[in-house]
ROBAVEX-492891 format. One line per 10 residues: for each residue z, x negated, y negated of N, C-alpha, C, O. Coordinates in steps of 0.001 Angstrom, whole numbers, plus 500000, padded with zeros to 6 digits. Layout:
Z,X,Y,Z,X,Y,Z,X,Y,Z,X,Y; ... .
END
This chain:
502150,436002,768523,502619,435057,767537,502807,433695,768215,503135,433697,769401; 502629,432526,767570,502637,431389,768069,504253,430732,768138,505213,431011,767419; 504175,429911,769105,506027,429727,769333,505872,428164,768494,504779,427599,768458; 507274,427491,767754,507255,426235,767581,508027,425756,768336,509107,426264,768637; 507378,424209,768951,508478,424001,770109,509212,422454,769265,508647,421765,768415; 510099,422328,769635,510612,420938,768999,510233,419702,770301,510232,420272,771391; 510020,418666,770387,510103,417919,771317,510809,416537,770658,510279,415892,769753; 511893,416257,771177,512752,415250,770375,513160,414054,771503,513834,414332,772495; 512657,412670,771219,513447,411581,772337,514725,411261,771246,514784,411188,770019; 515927,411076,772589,517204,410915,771892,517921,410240,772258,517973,410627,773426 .
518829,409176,772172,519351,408325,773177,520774,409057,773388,521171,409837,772522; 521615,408775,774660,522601,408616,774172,523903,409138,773165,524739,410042,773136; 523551,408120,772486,524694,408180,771330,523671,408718,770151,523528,407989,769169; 523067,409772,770204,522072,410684,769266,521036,410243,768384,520636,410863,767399; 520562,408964,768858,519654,407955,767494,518409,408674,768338,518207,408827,769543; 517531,409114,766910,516435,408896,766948,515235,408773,766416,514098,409168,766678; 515988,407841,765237,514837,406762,764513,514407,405285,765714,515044,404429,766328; 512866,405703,765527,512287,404415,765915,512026,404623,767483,511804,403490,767909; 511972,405271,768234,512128,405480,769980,511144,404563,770278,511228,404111,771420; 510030,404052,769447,509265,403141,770457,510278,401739,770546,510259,400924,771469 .
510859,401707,769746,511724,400015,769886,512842,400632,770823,513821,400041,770366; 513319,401413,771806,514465,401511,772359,514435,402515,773803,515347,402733,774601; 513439,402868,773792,512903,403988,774716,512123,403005,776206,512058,403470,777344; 511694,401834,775862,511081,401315,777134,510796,401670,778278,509857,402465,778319; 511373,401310,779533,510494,402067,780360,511257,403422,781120,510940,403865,782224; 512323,403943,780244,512172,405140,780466,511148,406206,780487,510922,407134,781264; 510507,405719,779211,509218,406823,779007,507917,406207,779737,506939,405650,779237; 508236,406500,781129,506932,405988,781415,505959,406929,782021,506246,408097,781755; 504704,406762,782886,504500,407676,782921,504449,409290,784068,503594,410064,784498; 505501,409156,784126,506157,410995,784405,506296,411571,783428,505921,412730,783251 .
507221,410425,782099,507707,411570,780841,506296,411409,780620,505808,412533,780736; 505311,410488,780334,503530,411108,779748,503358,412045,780202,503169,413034,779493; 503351,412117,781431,502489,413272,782398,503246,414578,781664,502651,415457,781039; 504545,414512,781861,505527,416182,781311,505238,416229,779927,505410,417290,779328; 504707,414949,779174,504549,415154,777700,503001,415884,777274,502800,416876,776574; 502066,415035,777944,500922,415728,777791,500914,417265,778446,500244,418180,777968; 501733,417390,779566,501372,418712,780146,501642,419727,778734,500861,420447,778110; 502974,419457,778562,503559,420387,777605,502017,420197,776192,501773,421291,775684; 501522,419551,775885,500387,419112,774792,499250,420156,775011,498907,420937,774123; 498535,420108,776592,498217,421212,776599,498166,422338,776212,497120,422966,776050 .
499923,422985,775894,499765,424369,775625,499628,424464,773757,499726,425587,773264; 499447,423475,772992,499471,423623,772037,498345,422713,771308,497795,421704,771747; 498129,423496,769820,496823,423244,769513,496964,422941,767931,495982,423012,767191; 498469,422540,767387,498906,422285,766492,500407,421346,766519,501303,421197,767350; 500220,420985,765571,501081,419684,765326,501831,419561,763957,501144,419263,762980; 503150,419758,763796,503719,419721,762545,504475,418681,762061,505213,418411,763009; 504852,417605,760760,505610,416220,760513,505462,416757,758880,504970,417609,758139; 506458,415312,758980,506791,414854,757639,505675,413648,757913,504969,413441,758900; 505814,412830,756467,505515,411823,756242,505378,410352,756982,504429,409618,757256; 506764,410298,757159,507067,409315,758114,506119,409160,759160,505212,408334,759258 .
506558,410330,760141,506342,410797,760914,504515,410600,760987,504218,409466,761363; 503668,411230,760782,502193,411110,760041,502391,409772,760442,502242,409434,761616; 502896,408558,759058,502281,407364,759100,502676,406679,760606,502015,405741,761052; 503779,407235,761302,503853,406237,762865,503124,406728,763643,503041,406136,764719; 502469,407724,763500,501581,408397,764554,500728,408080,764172,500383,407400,765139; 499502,407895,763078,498747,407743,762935,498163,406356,762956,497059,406016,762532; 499399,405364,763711,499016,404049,763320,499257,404119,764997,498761,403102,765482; 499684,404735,765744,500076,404211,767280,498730,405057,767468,497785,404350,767820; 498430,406443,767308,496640,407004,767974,496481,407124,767272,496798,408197,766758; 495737,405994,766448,494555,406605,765636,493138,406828,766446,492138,407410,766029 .
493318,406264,767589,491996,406187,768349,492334,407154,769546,493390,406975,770152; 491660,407960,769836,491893,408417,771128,491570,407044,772580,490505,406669,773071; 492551,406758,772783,492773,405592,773929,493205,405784,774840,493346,404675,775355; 493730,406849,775787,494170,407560,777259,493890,409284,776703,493543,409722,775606; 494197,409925,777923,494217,410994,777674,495650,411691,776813,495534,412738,776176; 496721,411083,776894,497952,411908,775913,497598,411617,774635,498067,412411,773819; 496547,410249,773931,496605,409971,772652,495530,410844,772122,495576,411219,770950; 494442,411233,773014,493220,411973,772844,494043,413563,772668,494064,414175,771601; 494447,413868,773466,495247,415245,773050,495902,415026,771920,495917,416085,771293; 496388,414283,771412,497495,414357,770000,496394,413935,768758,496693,414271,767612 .
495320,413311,768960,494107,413002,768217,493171,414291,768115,492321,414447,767238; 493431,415117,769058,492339,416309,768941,492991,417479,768256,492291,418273,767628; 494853,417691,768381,495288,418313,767867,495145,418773,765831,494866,417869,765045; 495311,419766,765487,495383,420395,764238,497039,419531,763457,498192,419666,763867; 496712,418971,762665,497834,418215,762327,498318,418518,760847,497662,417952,759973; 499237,419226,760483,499798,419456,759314,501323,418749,758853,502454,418777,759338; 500752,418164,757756,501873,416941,757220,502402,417369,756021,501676,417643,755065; 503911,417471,755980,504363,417763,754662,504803,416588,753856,505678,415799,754214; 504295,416544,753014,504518,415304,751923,504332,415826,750260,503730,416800,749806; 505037,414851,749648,504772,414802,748394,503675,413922,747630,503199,414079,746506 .
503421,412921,748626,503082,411478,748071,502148,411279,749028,501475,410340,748602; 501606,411707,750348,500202,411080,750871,499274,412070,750396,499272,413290,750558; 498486,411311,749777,497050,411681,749162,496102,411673,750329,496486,412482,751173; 495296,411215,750583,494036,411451,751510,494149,411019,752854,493632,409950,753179; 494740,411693,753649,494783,411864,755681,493435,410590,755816,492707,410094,754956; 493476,410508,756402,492717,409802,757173,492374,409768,758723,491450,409312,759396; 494171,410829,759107,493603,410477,760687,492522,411846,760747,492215,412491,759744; 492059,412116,762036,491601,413627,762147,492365,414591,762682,493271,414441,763502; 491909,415758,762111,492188,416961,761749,493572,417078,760916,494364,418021,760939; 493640,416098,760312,494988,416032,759349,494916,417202,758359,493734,417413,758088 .
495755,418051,757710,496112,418301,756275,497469,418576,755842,498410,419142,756399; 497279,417844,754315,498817,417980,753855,498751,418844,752997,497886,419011,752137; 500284,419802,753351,501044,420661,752626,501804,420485,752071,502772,420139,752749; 502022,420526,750863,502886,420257,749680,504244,421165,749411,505265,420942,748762; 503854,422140,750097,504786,423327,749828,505945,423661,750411,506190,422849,751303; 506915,424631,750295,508270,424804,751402,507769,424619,752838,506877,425322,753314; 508356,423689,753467,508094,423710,754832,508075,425133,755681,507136,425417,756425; 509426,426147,755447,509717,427264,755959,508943,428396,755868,508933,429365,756627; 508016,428107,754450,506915,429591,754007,505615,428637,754831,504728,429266,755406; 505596,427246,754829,503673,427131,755543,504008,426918,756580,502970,426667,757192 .
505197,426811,757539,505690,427576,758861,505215,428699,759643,504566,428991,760647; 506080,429333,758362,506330,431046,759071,504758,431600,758956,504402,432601,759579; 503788,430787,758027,502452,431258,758218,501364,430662,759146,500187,430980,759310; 502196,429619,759743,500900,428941,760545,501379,429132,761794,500722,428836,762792; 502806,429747,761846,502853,431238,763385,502565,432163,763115,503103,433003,763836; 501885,432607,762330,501320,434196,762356,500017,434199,762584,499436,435155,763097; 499390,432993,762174,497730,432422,763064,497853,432786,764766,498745,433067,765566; 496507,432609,764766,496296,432940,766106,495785,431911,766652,494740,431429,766215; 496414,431414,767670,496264,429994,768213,497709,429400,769551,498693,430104,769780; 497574,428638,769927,498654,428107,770874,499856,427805,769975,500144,428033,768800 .
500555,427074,771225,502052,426372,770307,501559,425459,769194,500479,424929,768931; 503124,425486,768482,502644,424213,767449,503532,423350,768057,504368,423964,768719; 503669,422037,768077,504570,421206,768383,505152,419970,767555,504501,419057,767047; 506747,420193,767540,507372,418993,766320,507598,418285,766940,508057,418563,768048; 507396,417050,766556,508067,415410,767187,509265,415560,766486,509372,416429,765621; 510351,414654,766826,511421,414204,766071,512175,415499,765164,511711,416424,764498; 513432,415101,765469,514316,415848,764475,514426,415862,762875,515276,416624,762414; 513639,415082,761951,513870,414686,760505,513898,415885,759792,514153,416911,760424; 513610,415969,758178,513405,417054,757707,512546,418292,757801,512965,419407,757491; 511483,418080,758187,510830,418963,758457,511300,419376,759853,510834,420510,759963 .
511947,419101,760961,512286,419942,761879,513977,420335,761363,514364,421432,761768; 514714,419742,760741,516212,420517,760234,515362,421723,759019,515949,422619,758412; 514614,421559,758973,513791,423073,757707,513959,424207,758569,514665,425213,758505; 512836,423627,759670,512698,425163,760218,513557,424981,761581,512968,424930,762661; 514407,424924,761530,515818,425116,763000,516561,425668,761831,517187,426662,762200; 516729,425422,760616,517562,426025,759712,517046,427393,758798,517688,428111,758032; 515824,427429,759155,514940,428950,758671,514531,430139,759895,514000,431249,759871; 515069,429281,760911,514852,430541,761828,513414,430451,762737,512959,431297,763506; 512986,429411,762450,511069,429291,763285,511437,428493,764092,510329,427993,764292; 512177,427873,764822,512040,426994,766008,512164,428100,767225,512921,429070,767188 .
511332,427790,768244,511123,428928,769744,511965,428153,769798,513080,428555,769463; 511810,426617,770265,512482,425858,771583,512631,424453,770991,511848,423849,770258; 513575,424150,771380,514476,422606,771564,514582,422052,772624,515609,422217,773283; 513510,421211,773101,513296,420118,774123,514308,418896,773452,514115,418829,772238; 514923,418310,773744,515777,416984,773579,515801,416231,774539,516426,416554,775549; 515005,414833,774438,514836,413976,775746,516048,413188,775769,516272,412928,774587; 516913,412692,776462,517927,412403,776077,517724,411162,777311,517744,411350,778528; 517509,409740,776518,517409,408762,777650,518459,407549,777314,519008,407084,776315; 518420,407299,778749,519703,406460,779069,520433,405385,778236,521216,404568,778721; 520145,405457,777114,520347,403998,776499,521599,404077,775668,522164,405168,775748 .
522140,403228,774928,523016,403706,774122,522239,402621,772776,522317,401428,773072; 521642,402862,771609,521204,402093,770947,521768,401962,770100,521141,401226,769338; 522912,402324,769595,524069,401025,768609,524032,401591,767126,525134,401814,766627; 522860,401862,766327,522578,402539,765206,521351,403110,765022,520565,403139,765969; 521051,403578,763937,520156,404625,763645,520173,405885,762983,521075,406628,762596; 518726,405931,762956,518597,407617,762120,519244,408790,763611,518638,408896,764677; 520668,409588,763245,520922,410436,764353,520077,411588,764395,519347,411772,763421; 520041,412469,765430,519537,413532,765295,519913,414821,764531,519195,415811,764388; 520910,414671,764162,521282,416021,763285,522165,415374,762071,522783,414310,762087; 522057,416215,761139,522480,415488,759582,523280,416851,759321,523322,417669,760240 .
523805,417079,758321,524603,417848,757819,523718,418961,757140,522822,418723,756330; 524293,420876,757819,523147,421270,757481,523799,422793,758082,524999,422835,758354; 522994,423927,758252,523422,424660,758427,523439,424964,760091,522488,424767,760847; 525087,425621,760556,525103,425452,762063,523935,426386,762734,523412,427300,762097; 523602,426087,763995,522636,426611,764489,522938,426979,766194,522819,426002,766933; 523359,428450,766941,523934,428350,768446,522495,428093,768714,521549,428388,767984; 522460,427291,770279,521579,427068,770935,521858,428238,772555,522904,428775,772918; 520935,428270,772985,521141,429192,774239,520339,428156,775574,519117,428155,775428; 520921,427146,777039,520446,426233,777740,519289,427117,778384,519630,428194,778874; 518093,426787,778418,517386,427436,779087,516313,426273,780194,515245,426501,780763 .
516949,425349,780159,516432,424235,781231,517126,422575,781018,517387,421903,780020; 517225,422402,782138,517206,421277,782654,516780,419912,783508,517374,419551,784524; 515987,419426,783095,515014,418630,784610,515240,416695,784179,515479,416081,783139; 515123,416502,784890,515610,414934,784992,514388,413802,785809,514026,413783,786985; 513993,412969,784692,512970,412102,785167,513386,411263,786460,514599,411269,786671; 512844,410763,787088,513068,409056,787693,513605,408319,787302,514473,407787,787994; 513362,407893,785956,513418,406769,784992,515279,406971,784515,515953,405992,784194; 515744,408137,784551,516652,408980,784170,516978,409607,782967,518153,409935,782807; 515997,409881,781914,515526,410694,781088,516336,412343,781839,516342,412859,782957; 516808,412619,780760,517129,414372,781183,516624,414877,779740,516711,414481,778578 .
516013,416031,780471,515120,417030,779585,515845,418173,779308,516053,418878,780296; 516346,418611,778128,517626,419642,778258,516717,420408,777142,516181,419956,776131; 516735,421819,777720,515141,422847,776716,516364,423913,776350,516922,424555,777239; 516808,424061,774598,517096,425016,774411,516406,425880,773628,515404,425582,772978; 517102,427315,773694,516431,428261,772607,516906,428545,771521,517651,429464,771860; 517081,428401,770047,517894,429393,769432,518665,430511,770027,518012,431193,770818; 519490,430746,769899,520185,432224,769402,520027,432946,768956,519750,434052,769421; 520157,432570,767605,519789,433579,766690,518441,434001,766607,517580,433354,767203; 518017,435454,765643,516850,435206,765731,516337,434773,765395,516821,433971,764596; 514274,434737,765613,513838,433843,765522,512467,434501,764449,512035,435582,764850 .
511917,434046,763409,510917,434531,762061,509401,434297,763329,508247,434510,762957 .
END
């Protein structure tokens, strides 16, 4: 069965709307290098909307090798309202996030991997499909913002790593607890 991994940049004081305006040169490239490595093991890609339109406007082109991996990836977008993908290998799902989840880990294929904490990752951390919770947690304190967790159902985490950039990025990898669909 395929694992979903979360991969979340976070500052601080828990914002993480917008990381390209606040993230600078923390994310440079070591977190690429640990970002693409981790890209490697997966061959799917899950968002909301949002999410879709900032990605698809930062690689739309494959332009290094981390944007070419996230450009080659299987990309499934939940929306109500985008009509025709445009980037590649896009498709949108209209449906409960938690049922075209729990079915696109029962495919046979690598990890899937979530950017960002928004709705579609509080769906499935709250349905039971998240393997793993990567949280990049970099040095900044950015003042306001979209936080990472909203009001919702509690969820134990279990620490199953810790590693710390240069830049001073700490990489804190948890697992659920509970079980997992």
């Amino acid at each position: 069965m395929r694992r979903v991994i979360e991969s979340t940049l976070v500052s601080v004081d828990g914002v993480i709307g917008e990381p390209h305006q606040w993230t600078g040169a923390h994310f440079g490239d070591e977190a690429i290098a640990r970002a693409l490595e981790q890209l490697t093991r997966c061959d799917a890609m899950v968002m909301g909307r949002r999410t879709y339109e900032m990605f698809s406007n930062i690689w739309s082109e494959p332009a290094d090798d981390y944007a070419a991996a996230i450009y080659s990836l299987s990309k499934y977008v939940f929306s109500s309202t985008l009509e025709d993908p445009e980037w590649n290998n896009t498709t949108v799902i209209r449906g409960d996030v938690a049922s075209a989840v729990h079915d696109l880990k029962q495919q046979a294929g690598q990890d899937i991997v979530l950017y960002g904490h928004g709705p579609v990752g509080q769906a499935v951390l709250e349905a039971n499909l998240l393997d793993e919770l990567k949280l990049w947690i970099h040095p900044v304190v950015v003042g306001s913002g979209t936080l990472l967790f909203r009001d919702g159902k509690r969820s134990e985490l279990e620490l199953v790593a810790t590693e710390t950039t240069t830049s001073g990025v700490v990489i804190v990898t948890y697992r659920p607890a509970g079980p997992s669909r």
